[in-house]
C-alpha positions in Angstrom: -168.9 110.8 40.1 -169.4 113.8 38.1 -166.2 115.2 36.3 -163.9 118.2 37.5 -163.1 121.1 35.3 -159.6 121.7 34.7 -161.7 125.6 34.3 -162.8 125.1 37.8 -159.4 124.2 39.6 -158.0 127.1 37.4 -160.2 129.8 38.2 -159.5 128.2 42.4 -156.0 128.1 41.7 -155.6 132.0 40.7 -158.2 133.0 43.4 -155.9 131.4 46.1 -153.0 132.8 44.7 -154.3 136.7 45.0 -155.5 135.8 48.6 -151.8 134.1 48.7 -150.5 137.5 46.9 -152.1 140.0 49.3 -150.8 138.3 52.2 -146.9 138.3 50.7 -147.3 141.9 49.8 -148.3 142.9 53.4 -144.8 141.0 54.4 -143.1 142.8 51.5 -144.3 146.5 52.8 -143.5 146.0 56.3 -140.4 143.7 56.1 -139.0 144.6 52.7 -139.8 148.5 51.7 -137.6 149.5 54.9 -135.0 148.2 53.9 -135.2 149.1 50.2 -134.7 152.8 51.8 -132.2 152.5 53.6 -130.3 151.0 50.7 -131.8 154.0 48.5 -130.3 156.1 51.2 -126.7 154.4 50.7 -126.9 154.8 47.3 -127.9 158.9 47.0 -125.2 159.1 49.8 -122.5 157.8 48.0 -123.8 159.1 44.7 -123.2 162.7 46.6 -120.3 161.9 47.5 -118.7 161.6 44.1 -120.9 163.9 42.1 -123.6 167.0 42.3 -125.5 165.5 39.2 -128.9 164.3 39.6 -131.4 162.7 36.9 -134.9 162.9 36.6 -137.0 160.1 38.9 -139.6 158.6 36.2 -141.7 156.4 38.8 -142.1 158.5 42.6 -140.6 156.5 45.3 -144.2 156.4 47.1 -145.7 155.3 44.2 -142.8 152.4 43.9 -143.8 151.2 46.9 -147.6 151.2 47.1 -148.8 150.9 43.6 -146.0 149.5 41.3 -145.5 147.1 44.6 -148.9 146.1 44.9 -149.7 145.6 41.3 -146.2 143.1 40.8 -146.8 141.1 44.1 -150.3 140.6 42.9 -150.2 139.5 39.3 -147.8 137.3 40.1 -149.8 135.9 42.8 -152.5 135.0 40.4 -149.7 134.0 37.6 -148.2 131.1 39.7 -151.9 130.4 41.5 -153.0 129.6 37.7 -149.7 127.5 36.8 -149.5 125.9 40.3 -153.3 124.8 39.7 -152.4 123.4 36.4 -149.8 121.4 37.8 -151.6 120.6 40.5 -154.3 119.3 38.3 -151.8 116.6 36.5 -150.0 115.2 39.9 -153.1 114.9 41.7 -153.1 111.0 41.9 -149.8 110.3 40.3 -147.0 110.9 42.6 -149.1 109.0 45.2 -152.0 108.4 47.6 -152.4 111.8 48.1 -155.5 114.0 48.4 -156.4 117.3 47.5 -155.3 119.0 50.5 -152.0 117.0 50.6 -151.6 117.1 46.9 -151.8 121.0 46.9 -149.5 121.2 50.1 -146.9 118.9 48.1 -147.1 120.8 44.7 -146.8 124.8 47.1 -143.6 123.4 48.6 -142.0 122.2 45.7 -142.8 125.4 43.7 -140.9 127.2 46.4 -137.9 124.8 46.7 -137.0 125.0 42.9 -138.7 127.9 41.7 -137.0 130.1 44.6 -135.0 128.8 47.1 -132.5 126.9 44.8 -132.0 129.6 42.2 -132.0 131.9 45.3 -129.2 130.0 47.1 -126.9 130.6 44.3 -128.1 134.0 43.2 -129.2 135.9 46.0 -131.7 139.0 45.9 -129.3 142.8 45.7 -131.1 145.9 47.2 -130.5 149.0 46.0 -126.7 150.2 45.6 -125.5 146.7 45.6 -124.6 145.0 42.3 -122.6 146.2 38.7 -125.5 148.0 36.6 -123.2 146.6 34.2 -123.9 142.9 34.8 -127.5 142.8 35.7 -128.4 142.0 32.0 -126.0 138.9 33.3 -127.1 138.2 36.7 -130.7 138.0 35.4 -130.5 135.7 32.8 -128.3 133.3 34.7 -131.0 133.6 37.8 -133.7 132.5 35.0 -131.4 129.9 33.8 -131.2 128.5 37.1 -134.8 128.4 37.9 -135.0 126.4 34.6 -132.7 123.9 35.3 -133.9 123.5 39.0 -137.5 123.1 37.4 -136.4 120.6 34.8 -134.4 118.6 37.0 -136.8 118.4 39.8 -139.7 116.8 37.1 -136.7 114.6 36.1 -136.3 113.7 39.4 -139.6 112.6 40.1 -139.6 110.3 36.6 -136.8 108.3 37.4 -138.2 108.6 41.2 -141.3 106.8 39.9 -139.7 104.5 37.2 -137.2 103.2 39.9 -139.7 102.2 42.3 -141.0 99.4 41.3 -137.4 97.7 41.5 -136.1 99.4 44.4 -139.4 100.5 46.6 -141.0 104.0 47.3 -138.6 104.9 49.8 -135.0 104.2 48.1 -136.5 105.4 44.6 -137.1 108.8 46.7 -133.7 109.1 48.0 -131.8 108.0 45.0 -134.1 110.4 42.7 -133.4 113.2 45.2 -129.6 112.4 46.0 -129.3 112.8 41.8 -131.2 116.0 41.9 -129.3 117.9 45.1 -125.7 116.1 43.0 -126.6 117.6 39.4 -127.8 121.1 41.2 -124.6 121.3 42.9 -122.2 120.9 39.8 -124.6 124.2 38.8 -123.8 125.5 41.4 -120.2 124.9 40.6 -119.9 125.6 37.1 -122.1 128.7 37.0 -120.3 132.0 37.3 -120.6 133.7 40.9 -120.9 137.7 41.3 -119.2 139.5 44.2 -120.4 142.8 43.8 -121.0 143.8 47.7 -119.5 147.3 48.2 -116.8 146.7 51.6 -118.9 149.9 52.7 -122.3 148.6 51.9 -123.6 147.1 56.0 -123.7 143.3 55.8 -127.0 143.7 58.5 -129.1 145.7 56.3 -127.6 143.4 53.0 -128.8 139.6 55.4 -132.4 141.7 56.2 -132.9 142.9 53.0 -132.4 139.2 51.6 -134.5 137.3 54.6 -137.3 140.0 53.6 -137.2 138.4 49.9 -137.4 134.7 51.5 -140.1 135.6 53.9 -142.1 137.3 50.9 -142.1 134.1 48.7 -142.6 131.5 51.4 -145.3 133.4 52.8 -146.9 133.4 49.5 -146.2 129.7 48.5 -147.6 128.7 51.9 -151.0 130.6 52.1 -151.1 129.2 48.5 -150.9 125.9 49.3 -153.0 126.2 52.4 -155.9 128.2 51.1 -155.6 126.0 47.5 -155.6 122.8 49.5 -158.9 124.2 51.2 -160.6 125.0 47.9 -159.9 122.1 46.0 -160.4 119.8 48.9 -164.2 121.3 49.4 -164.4 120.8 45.1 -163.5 117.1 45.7 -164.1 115.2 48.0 -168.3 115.9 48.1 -168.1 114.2 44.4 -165.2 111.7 45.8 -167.3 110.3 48.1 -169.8 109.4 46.5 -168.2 106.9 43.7 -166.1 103.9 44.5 -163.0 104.8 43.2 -160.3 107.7 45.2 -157.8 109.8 43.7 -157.0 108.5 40.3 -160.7 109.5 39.2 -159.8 112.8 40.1 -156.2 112.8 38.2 -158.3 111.3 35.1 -161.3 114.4 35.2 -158.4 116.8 35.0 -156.7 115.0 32.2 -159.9 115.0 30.0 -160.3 118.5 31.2 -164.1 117.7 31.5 -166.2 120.9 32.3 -168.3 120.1 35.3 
């Protein structure tokens, strides 16, 4: 079989993730800049409340939520597409029997799981007029830190996940890898600090909407990624695949030797 470009999956993986990237940044507009408003709205509101004072706006509201929206959602899209693809490109044939499609599918959800929904779970996304201005230099770097160590303990995870199977089988090398991860995320959990910094007049509705919106934003991009990846690379593969004798593992060696096509 001919080999496969770690360029080619690349230049697939940061297509799929601006597709993956427009489509999150339609659910961001319609689901999230709502509610950013009526958070704004809070905020001038009480800020009128307690003084006359106004500063200068730098960045127009309407160009927050069009341009500087659009141009964040997107980059990012094609950020992750490119690192997803690169990841993709080293598991492909060695956390299983897994093809393209699946591969890409398996690599999407885990990006969302510990890149997002873990560090999300313990630091949850603040609209406007929620949150000390004097902690966020805090609250970001301890959100970071937590995507870190959910990253670093998933990949630790799936070593010891792999090294234990031989000894105890696929299945009870899975659940003891993942039972270690979920025990070690949850002492994080524990021994990180927690902020409280919800005003008693800020509406818990708007604060649980603005917060699904965020969710619905990143699983809607780490889906279509995986989906529209899994497409891509699956039509890149499996012509070649087909016609040698050997399956997956020749695929996870072409992208290791990062062989241009």
């Amino acid at each position: 079989m001919n080999s496969i470009s770690v360029r080619a999956l690349l230049i697939r993986g940061m297509l799929a993730g601006l597709l993956a990237g427009a489509l999150a940044l339609a659910v961001a507009y319609f689901l999230g800049e709502s509610r950013v408003d009526a958070a704004i709205a809070l905020e001038e509101a009480h800020a009128h409340t307690h003084t006359h004072e106004h500063g200068e706006e730098l960045v127009s509201r309407t160009m927050q939520a069009t341009g500087g929206l659009a141009t964040g959602v997107l980059v990012f899209g094609v950020a992750v597409g490119g690192i997803a693809a690169l990841v993709f490109c080293y598991a492909l044939g060695r956390i299983g029997s897994f093809g393209p499609r699946a591969t890409a599918a398996l690599v999407a959800g885990a990006a969302l799981l510990t890149v997002y929904v873990v560090p999300f779970l313990k630091y949850p996304a603040n609209p406007p007029a929620v949150g000390n201005p004097d902690t966020i230099g805090q609250r970001t770097g301890l959100f970071f830190l937590m995507v870190a160590l959910s990253v670093l303990l998933a990949l630790a995870a799936v070593i010891v996940g792999k090294r234990l199977a031989p000894r105890l089988g696929n299945w009870n090398a899975t659940i003891t890898a993942a039972g270690a991860y979920v025990l070690l995320i949850g002492l994080a959990y524990a021994f990180l600090p927690s902020f409280n910094e919800v005003g008693t007049d800020f509406p818990a509705g708007l604060l649980w909407e603005f917060r699904l919106a965020t969710l619905a934003v990143q699983t809607t991009l780490w889906v279509s990624f995986g989906l529209v990846f899994g497409h891509l690379t699956e039509r890149l593969l499996v012509p070649e695949a087909s016609t040698g004798s050997a399956g997956v593992s020749d695929h996870s060696t072409a992208c290791s030797a990062g062989a241009v096509s």
